[in-house]
N, CA and C atoms as an extended XYZ file, in Angstrom:
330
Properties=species:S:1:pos:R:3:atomname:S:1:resname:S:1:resid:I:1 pbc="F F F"
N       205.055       24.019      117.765 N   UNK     1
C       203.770       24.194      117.109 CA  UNK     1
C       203.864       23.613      115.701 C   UNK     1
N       202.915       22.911      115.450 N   UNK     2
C       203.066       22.341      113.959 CA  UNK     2
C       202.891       23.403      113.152 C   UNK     2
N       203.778       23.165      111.656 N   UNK     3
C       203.928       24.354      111.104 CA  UNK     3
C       202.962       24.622      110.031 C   UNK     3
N       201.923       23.568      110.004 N   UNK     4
C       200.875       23.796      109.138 CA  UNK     4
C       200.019       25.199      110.040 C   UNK     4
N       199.717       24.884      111.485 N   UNK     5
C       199.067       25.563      112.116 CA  UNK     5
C       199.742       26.823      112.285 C   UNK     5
N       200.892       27.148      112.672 N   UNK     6
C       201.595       28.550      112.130 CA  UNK     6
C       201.325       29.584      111.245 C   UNK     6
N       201.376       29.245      110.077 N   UNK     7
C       200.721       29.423      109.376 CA  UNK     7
C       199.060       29.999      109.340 C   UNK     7
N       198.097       29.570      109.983 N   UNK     8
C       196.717       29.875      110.059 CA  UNK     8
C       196.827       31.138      110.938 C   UNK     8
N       198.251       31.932      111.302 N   UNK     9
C       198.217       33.077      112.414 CA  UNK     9
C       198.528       34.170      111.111 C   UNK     9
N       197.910       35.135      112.083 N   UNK    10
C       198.342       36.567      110.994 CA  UNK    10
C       199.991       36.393      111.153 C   UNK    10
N       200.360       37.535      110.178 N   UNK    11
C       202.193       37.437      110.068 CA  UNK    11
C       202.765       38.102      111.279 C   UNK    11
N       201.646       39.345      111.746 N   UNK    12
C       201.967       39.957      113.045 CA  UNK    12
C       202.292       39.152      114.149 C   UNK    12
N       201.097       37.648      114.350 N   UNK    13
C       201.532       37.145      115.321 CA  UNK    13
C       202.242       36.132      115.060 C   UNK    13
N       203.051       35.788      114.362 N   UNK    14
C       203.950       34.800      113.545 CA  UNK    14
C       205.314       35.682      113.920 C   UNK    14
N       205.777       37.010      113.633 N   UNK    15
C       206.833       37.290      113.436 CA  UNK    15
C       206.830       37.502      115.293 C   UNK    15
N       205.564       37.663      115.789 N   UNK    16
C       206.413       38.032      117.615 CA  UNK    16
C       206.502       36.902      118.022 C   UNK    16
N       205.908       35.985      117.176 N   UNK    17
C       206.330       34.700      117.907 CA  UNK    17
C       207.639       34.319      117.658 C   UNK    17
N       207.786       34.440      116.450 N   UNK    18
C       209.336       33.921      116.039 CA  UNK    18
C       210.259       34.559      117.149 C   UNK    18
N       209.909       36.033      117.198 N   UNK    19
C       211.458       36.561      117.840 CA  UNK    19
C       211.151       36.171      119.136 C   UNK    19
N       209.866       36.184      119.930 N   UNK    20
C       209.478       35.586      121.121 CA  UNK    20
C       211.113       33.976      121.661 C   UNK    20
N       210.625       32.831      120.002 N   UNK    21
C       211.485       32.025      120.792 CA  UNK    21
C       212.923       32.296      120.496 C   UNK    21
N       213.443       33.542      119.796 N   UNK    22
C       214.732       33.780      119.515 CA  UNK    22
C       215.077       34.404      121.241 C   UNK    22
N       214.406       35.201      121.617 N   UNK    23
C       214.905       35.604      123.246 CA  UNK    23
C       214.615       35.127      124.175 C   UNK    23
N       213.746       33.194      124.038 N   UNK    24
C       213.678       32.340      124.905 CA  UNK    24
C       214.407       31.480      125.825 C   UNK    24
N       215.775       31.762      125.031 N   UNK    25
C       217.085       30.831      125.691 CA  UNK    25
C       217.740       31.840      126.323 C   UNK    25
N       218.167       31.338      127.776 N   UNK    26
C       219.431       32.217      128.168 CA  UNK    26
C       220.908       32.173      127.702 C   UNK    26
N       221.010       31.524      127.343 N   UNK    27
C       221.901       31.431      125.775 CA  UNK    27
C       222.554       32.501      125.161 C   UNK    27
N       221.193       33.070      124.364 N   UNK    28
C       221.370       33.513      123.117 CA  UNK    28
C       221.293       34.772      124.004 C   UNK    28
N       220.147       35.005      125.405 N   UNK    29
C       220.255       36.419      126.356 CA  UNK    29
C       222.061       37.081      126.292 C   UNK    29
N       222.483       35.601      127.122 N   UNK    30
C       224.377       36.280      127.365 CA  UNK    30
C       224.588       36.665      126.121 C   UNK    30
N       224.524       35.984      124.751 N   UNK    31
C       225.183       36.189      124.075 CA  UNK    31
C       225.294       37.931      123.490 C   UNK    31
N       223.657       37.948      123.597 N   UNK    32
C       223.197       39.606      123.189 CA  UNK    32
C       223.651       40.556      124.378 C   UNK    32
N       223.556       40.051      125.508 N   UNK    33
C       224.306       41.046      126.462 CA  UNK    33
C       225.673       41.299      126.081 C   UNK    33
N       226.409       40.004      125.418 N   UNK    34
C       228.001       39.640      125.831 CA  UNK    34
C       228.445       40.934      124.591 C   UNK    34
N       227.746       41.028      123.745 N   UNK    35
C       227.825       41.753      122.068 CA  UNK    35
C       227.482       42.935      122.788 C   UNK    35
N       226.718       43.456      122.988 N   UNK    36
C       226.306       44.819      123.643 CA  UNK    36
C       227.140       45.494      124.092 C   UNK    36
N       227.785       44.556      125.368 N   UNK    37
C       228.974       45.283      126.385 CA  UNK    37
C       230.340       45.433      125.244 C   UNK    37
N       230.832       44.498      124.735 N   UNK    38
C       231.977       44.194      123.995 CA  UNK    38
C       231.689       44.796      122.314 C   UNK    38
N       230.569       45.129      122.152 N   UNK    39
C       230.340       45.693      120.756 CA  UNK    39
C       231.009       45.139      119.297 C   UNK    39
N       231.812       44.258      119.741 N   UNK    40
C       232.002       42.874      118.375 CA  UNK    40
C       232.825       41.973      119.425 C   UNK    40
N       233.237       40.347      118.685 N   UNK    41
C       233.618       39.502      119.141 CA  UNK    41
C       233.959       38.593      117.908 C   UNK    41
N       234.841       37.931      118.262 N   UNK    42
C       235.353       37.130      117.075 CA  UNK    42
C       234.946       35.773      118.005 C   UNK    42
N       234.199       34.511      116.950 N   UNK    43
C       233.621       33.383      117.116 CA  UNK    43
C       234.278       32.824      118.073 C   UNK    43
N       235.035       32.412      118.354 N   UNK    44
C       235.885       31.272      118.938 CA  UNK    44
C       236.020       31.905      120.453 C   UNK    44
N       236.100       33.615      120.760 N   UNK    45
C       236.103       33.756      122.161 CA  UNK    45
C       235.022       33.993      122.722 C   UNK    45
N       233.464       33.653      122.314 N   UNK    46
C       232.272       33.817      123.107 CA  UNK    46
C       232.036       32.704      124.172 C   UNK    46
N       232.670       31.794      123.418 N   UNK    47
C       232.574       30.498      124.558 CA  UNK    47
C       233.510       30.901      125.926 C   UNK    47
N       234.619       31.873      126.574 N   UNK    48
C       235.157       32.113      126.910 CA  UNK    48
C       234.900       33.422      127.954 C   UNK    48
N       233.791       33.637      127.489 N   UNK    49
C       232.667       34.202      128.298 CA  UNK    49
C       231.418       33.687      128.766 C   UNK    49
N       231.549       32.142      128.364 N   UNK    50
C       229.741       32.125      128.473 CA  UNK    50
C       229.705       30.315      128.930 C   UNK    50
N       229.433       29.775      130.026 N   UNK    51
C       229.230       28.555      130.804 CA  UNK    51
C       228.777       27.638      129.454 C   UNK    51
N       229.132       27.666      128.257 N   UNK    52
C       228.704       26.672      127.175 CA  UNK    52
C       229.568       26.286      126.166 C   UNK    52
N       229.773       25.395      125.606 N   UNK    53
C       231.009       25.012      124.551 CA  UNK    53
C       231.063       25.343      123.413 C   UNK    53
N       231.645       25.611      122.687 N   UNK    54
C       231.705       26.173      121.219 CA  UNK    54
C       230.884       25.766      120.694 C   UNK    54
N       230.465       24.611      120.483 N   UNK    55
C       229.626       24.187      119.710 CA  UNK    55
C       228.262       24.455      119.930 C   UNK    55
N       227.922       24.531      121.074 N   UNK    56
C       226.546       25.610      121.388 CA  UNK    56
C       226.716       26.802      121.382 C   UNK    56
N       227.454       27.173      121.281 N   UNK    57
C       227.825       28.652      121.093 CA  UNK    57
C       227.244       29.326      119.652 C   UNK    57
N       227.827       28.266      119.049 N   UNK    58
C       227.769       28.465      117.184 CA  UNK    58
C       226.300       27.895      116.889 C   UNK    58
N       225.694       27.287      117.428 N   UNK    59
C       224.158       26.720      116.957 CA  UNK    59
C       223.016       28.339      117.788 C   UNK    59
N       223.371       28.932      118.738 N   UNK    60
C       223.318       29.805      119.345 CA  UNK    60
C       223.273       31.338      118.049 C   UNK    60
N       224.556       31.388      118.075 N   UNK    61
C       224.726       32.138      117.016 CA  UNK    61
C       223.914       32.316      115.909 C   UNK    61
N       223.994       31.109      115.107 N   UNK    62
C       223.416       30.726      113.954 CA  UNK    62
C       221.764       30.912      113.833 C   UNK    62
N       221.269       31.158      115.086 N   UNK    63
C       219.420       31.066      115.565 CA  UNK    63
C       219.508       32.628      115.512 C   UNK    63
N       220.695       33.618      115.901 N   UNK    64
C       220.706       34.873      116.148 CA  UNK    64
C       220.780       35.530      114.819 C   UNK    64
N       221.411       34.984      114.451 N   UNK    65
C       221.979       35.485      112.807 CA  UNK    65
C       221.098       35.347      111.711 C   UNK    65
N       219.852       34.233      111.622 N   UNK    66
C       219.295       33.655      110.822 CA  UNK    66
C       217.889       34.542      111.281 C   UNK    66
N       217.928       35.308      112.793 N   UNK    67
C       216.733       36.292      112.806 CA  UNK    67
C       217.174       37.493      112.544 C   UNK    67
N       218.433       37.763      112.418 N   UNK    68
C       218.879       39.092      111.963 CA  UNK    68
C       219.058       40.013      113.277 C   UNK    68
N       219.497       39.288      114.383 N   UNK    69
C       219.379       39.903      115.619 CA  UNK    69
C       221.283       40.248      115.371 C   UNK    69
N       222.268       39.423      115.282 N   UNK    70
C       223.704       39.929      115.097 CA  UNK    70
C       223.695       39.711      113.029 C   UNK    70
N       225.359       40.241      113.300 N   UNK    71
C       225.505       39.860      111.560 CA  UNK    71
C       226.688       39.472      112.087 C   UNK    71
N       227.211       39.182      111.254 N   UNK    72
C       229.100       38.751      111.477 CA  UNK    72
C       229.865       38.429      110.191 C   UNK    72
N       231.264       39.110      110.259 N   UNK    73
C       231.861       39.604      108.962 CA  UNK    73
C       233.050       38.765      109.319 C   UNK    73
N       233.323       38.323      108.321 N   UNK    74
C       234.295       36.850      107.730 CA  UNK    74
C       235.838       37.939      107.870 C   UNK    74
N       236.548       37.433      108.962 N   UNK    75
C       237.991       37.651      108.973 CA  UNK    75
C       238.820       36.524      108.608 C   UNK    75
N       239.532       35.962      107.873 N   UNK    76
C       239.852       34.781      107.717 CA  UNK    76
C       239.491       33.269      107.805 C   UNK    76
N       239.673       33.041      109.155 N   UNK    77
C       238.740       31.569      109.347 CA  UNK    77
C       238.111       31.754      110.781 C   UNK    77
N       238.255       33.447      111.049 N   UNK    78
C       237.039       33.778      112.195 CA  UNK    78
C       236.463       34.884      111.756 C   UNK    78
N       234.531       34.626      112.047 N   UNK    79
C       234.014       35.688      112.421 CA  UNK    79
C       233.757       36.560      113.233 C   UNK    79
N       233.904       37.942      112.893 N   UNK    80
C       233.517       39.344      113.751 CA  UNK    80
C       231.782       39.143      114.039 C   UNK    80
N       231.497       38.943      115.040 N   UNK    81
C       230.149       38.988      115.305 CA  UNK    81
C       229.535       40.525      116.258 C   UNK    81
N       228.651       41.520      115.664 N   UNK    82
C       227.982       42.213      116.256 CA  UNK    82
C       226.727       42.237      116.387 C   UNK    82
N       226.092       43.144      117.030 N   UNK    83
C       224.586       43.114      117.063 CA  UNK    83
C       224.194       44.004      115.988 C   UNK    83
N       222.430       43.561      115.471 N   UNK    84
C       222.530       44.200      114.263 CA  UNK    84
C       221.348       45.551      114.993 C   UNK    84
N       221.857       46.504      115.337 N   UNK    85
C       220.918       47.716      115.967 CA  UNK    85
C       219.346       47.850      115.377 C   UNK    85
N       219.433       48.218      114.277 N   UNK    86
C       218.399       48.218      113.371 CA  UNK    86
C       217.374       46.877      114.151 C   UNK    86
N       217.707       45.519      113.745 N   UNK    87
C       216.884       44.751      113.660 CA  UNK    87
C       216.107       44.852      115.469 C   UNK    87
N       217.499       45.281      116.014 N   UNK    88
C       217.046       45.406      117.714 CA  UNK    88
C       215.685       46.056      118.188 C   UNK    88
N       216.082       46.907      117.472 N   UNK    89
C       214.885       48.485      117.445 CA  UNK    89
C       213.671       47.978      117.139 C   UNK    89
N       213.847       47.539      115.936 N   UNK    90
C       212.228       46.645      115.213 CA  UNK    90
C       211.505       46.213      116.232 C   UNK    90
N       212.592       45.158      116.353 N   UNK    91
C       211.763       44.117      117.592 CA  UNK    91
C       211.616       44.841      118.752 C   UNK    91
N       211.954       45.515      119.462 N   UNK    92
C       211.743       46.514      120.538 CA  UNK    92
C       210.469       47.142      120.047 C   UNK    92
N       210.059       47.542      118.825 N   UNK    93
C       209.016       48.388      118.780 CA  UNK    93
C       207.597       47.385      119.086 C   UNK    93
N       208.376       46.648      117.791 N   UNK    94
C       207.577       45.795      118.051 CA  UNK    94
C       206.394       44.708      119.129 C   UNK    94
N       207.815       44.377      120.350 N   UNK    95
C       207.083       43.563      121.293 CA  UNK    95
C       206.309       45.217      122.242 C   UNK    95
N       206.779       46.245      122.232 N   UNK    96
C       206.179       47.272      122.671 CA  UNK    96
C       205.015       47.514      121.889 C   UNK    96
N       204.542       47.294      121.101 N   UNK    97
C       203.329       47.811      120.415 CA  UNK    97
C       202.408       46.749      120.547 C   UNK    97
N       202.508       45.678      120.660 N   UNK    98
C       201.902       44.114      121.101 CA  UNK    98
C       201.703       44.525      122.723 C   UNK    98
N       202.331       44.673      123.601 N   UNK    99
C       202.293       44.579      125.055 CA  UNK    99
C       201.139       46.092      125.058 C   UNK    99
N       201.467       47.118      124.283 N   UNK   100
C       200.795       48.629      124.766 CA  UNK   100
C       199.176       47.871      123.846 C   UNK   100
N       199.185       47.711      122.680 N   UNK   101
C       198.137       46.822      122.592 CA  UNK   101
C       196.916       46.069      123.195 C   UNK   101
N       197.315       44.986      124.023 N   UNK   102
C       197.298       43.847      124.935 CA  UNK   102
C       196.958       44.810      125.728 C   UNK   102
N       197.751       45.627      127.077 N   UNK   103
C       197.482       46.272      128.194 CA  UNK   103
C       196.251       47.293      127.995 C   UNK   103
N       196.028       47.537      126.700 N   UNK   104
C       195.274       48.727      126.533 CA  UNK   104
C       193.559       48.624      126.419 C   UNK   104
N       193.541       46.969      125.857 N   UNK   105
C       192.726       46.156      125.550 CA  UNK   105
C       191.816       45.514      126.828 C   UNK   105
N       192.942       45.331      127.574 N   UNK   106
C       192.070       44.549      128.636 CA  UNK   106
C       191.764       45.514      129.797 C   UNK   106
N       192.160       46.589      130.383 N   UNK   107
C       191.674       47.670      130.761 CA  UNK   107
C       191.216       47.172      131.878 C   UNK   107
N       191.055       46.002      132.868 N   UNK   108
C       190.894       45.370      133.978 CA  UNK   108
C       191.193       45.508      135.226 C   UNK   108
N       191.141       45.464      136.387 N   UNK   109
C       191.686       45.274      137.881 CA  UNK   109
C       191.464       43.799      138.124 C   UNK   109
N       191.841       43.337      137.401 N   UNK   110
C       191.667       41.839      137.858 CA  UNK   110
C       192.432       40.896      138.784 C   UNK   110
């Protein structure tokens, strides 16, 4: 979407959109599953779980991190990557209050 037109949306529907394309890739899905089950991970072994190469791994990451979905804490020359709960919740309320919204609105048998 051009980002002039972005812009012309309220912030409400700007921010579900954003996280909308943060949980668009199955990607970034394993990755949040892979953190969930394992509850931290150091950078270099996610690829080692996940059909993709480091280097998508880390551009992956970096889309997760930059929405505040994981954080990850500097151990030497690897990061500890977890999920960030808090931000989880948000967005959980969030796409729930949009969908109860939406469903409540259209009230249809269509």
């Amino acid at each position: 979407m051009n980002n002039n037109k972005f812009k012309e949306f309220n912030s409400e529907q700007q921010k579900i959109a954003e996280l909308g394309k943060i949980f668009s890739h199955p990607a970034r899905i394993a990755i949040i599953q892979l953190l969930a089950e394992k509850r931290e991970i150091k950078t270099g072994n996610i690829s080692d779980f996940l059909p993709i190469e480091r280097t998508t791994v880390s551009k992956h990451l970096k889309d997760l991190k930059k929405a505040g979905i994981i954080k990850g804490t500097i151990d030497g020359l690897k990061i500890h990557y977890c999920l960030d709960m808090r931000k989880l919740g948000e967005s959980k309320k969030m796409f729930n209050e949009f969908m109860d919204k939406t469903i409540t609105s259209f009230m249809c048998d269509c």
